[in-house]
C-alpha positions in Angstrom: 295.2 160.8 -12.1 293.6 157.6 -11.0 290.1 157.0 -9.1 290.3 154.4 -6.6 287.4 153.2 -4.6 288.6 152.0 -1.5 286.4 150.0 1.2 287.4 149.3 4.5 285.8 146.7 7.1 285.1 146.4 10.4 288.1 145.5 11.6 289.6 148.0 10.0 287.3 150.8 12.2 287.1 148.9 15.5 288.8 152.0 17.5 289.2 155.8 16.9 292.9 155.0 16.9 291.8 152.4 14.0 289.8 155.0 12.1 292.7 157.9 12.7 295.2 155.1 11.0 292.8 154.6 7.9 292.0 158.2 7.2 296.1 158.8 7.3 295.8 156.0 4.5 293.1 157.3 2.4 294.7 160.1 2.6 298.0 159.5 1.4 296.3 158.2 -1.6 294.9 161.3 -2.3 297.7 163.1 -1.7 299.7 161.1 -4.6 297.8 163.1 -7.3 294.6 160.4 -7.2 290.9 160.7 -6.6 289.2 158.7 -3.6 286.2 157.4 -3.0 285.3 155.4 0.5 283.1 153.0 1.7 283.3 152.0 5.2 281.3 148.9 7.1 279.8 149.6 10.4 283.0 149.5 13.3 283.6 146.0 14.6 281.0 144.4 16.8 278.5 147.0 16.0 276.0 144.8 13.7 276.1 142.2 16.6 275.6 144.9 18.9 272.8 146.0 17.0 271.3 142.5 16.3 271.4 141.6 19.9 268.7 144.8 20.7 266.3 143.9 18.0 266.4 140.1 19.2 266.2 140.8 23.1 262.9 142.8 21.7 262.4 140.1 19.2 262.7 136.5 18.1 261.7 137.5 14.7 262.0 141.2 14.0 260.0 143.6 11.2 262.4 143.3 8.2 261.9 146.8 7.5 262.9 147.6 11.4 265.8 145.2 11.0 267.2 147.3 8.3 266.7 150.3 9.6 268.1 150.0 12.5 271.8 148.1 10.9 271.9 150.3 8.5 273.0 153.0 11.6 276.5 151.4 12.0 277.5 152.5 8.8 276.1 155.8 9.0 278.1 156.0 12.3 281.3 154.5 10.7 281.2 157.4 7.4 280.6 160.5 9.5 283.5 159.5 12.2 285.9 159.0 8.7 284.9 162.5 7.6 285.4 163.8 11.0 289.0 162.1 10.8 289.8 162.8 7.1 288.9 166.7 7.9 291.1 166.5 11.2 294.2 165.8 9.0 293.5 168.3 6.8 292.4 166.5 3.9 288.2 167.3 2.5 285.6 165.0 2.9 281.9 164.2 3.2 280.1 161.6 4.4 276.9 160.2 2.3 274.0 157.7 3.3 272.5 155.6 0.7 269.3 158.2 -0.1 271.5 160.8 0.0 273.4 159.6 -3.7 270.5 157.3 -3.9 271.6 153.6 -4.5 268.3 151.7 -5.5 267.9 148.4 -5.1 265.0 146.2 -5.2 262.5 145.7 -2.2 264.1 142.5 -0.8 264.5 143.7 2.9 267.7 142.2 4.8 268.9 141.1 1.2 268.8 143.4 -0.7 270.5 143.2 -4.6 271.3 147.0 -5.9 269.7 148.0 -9.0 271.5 151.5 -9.9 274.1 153.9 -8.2 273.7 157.6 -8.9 277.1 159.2 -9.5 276.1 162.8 -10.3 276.6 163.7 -6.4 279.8 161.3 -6.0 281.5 163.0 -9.1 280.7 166.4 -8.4 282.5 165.8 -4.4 285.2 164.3 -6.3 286.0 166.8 -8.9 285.9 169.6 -6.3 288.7 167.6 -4.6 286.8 166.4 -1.9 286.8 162.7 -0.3 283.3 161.1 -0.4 283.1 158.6 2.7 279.6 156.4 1.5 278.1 154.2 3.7 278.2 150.4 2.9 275.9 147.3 3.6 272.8 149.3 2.8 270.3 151.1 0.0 266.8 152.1 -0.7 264.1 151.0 -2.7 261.5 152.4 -4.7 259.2 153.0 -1.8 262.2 155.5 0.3 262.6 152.7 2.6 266.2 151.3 3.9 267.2 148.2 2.7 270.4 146.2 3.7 272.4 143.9 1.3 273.2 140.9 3.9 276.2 140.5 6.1 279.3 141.2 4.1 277.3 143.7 1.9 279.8 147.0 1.9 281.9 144.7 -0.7 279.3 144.6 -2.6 278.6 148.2 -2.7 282.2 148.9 -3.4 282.2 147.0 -6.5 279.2 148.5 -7.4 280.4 152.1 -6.8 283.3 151.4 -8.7 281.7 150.0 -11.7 279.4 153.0 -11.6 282.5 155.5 -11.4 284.0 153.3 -14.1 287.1 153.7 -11.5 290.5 152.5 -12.3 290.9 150.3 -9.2 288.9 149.0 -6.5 290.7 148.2 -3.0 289.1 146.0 -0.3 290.9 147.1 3.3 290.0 143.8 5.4 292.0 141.7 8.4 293.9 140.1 6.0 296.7 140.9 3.6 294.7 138.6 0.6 293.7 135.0 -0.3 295.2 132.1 1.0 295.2 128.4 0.0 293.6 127.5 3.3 292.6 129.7 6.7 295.7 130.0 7.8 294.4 129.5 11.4 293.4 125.9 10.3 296.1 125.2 8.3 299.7 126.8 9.2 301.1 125.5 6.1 298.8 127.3 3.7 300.5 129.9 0.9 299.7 133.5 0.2 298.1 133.5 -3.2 299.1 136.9 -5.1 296.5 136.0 -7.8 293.1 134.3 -8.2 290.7 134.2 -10.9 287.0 135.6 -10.6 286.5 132.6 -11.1 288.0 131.0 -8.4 286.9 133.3 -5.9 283.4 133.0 -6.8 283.7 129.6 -5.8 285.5 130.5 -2.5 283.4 133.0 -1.6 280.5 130.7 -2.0 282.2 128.0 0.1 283.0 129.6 3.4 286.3 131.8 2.4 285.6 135.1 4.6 287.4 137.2 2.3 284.9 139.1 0.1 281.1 138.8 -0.3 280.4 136.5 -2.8 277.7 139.3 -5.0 280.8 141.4 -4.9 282.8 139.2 -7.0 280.1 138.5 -9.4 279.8 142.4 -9.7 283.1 143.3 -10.0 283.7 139.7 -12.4 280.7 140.8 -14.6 281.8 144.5 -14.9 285.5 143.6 -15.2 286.1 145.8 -12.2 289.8 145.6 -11.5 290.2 144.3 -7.6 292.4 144.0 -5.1 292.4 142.7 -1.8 295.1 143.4 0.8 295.7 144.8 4.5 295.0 147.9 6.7 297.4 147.0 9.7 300.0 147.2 7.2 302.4 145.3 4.9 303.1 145.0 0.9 301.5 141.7 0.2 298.0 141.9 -1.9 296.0 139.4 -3.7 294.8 140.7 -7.2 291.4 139.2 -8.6 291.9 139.2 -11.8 290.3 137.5 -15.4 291.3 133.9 -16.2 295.1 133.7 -17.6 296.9 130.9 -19.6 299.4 130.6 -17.4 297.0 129.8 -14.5 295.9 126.2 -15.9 299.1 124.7 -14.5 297.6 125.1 -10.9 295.3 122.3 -10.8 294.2 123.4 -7.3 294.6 126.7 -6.0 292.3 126.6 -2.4 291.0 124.5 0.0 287.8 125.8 2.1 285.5 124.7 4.6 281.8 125.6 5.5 280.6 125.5 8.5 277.2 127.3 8.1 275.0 124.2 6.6 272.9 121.2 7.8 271.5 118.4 6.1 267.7 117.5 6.0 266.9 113.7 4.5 262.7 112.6 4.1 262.8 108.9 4.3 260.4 106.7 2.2 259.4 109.6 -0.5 257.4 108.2 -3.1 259.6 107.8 -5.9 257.2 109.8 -9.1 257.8 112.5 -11.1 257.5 115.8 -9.3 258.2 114.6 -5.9 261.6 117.2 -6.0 259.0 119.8 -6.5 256.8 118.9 -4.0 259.7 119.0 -1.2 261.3 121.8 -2.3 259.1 124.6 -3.5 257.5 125.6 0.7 261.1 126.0 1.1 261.6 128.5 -2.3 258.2 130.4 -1.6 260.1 131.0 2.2 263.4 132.1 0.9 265.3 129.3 2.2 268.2 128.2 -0.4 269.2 124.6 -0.6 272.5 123.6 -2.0 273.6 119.9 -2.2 270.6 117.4 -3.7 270.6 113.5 -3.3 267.5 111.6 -4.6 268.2 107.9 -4.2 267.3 105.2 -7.2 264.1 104.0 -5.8 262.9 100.4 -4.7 259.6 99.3 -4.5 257.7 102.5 -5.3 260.3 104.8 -3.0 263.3 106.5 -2.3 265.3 108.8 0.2 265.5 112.4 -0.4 268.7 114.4 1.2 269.6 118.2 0.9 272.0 120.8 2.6 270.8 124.0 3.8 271.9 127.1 6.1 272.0 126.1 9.4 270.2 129.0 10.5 267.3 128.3 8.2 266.6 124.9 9.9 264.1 125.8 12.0 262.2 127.6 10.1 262.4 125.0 7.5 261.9 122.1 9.3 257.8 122.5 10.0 257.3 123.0 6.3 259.2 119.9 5.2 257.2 118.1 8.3 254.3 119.3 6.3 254.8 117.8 3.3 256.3 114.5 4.3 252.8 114.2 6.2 250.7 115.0 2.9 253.0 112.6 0.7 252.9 110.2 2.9 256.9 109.7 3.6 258.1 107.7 6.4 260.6 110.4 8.8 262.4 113.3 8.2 265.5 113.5 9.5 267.9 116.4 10.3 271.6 117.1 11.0 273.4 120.4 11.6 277.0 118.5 12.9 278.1 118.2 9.4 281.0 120.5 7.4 281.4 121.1 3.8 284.8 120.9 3.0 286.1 121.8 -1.0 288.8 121.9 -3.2 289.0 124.9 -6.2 290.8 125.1 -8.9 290.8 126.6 -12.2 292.9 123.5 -13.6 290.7 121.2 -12.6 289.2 122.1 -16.1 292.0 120.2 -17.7 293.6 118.0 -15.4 291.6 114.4 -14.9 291.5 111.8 -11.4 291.1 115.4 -9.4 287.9 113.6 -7.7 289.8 110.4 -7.1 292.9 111.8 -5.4 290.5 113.9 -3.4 288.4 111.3 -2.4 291.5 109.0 -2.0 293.3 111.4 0.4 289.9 111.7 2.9 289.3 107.7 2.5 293.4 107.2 3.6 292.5 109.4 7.2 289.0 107.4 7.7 287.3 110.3 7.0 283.7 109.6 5.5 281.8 111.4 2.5 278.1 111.9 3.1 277.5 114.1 -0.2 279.4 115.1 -2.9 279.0 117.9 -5.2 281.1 119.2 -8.4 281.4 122.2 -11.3 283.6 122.3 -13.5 286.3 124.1 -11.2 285.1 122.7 -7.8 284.7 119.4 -5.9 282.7 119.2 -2.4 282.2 117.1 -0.4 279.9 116.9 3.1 281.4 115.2 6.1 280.9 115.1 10.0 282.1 118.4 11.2 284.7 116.7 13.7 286.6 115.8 10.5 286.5 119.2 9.1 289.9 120.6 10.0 292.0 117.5 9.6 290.4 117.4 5.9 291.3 120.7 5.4 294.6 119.9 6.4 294.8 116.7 4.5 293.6 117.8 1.0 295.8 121.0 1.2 298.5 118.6 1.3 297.6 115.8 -1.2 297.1 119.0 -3.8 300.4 120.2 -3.0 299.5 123.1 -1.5 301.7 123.6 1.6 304.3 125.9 1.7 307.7 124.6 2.2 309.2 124.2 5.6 312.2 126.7 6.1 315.5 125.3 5.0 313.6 123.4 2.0 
């Protein structure tokens, strides 16, 4: 007998019919001699739904409000599962976050989860009973609601799973896996039926949609087993697996774009030791994370300063950059939210050199201009103007060899 977590999205919720469909699935899993546990995200358009009332209220919400009130489309999406799993005939409860507790810390709206109680989830289980848990959400110390950030019921899957020491864990999305490339920007991208951790990490971190980027550090850290694969149906799967041998000989294995930053310069920074500080710590102290870093080699006493950002964090980061650049003296700041990340990831990029240069060959070959450029050891980015975006995507998941043959071929 196996115990499988299994989360399903949004997506996979957005109707009754949708719910009826899933519980018919969870439940022919049961049925084949395993135990199940669920975790379900709130039904599609529902956190919109829910964002939209607290903003036409307002502009800038109570985090502890915000959280209580998103944390209802999950609780709404668990009890209508129960309701369905029971209609079939096959046992189960639906649980909230207090009710097993999951702690996590106090960080309102993003949340990271400390512990998971299992005594509650095991006893359901072993009395053959299908626990439907709520995703996206916890508690902290204090009782109060907390939410792990859009994308959150991954995470709490993985972490359910670790904590059940579960033989598999099953994310239920749109999709049947990991591609290459969105398949809706590139028709030519390839159904990958593994990636490493490692790999998705980067991914998940780059704009891929598939899985919440926590959740792969959870389940990479934990060695959770995962596997990602469709609720409308079909046998293909993508496994996320531990680095393998074999998987060197794929220099690249994905091509992503981000679409989420913009780009913030301070011209004339005095160029001293500690200026980075200076600039960047008002934006730490307000929780705003900044990615991509350019300081320019100074000339007479300064330099340029240039970093990427969320987009939505712009406004609110603007004013305290302003700020500084008054008190240091710098000559503008300068911002930019028509700009794309685009990235190529591969684990084989650790052995394989002139990755950069083909990369940077292919964009230079369709006109398209680098205005950053950031690497790891299994990643190369670079920032260009977001009209390029697709055609780079396009153009890169070619030059890697990446595109699946044309039929006939």
């Amino acid at each position: 007998m196996a115990l499988i977590v299994q989360k399903f999205g949004g997506s996979s919720l957005a109707t009754p019919e949708h719910i009826i469909r899933v519980a018919n699935m969870i439940a022919a899993t049961r049925n084949g001699g395993n135990m199940v546990a669920v975790v379900v995200s709130a039904m599609s358009g529902e956190t919109d739904r829910l964002i939209g009332l607290a903003k036409a209220l307002s502009l800038a919400p109570p985090e502890r409000e915000y959280d209580a009130l998103l944390a209802t489309g999950e609780q709404v999406s668990a009890a209508l599962m129960a309701i369905a799993l029971e209609s079939i005939g096959c046992p189960a409860r639906s649980f909230n976050a207090l009710q097993l507790p999951l702690r996590t810390d106090d960080s309102h709206t993003k949340a990271r989860i400390l512990q998971v109680e299992t005594k509650l989830l095991l006893e359901t289980l072993e009395a053959g009973i299908v626990p439907v848990v709520t995703g996206f959400q916890g508690i902290n110390a204090a009782g109060e609601i907390t939410t792990l950030g859009r994308g959150g019921s991954d995470t709490s899957a993985v972490a359910l799973a670790m904590a059940l020491k579960a033989d598999l864990c099953e994310i239920y999305t749109d999709v049947d896996g990991v591609y290459t490339a969105d398949p809706d920007i590139c028709p030519r991208a390839r159904h990958l039926d593994k990636i490493t951790y490692e790999e998705m990490l980067e991914l998940a971190g780059l704009g891929a949609k598939v899985l919440q980027i926590r959740s792969v550090e959870l389940a990479q850290k934990y060695e959770v087993p995962l596997l990602v694969r469709s609720s409308f149906g079909g046998t293909r799967s993508t496994w996320i697996v531990k680095e393998e041998k074999d998987m060197e000989s794929a220099v690249v294995n994905g091509i992503t774009i981000d679409r989420s930053e913009a780009k913030m310069s301070i011209i004339g920074v005095p160029d001293r030791p500690g200026i980075a500080y200076r600039i960047l710590s008002p934006l730490a102290d307000a929780g705003i994370n900044v990615d991509m870093i350019i300081q320019n080699v100074g000339s007479a006493g300064q330099t340029d300063f240039t970093f990427t950002l969320p987009k939505a964090d712009l406004d609110k980061a603007l004013p305290l950059v302003q700020q500084v650049a008054r008190e240091i003296k710098a000559a503008d700041v300068r911002t930019d939210d028509c700009i794309v990340k685009v990235s190529a990831v591969g684990i084989g990029m650790k052995n394989h050199p002139g990755v950069a240069a083909r990369m940077f060959k292919a964009l230079a070959d369709e006109n398209i201009n680098i205005q950053m450029i950031s690497t790891s050891e299994i990643r190369i980015s670079c920032v260009i103007d977001s009209k390029y975006g697709e055609l780079a995507v396009r153009t890169l998941h070619s030059a890697f060899g990446l595109d699946k043959p044309e039929k006939g071929k």
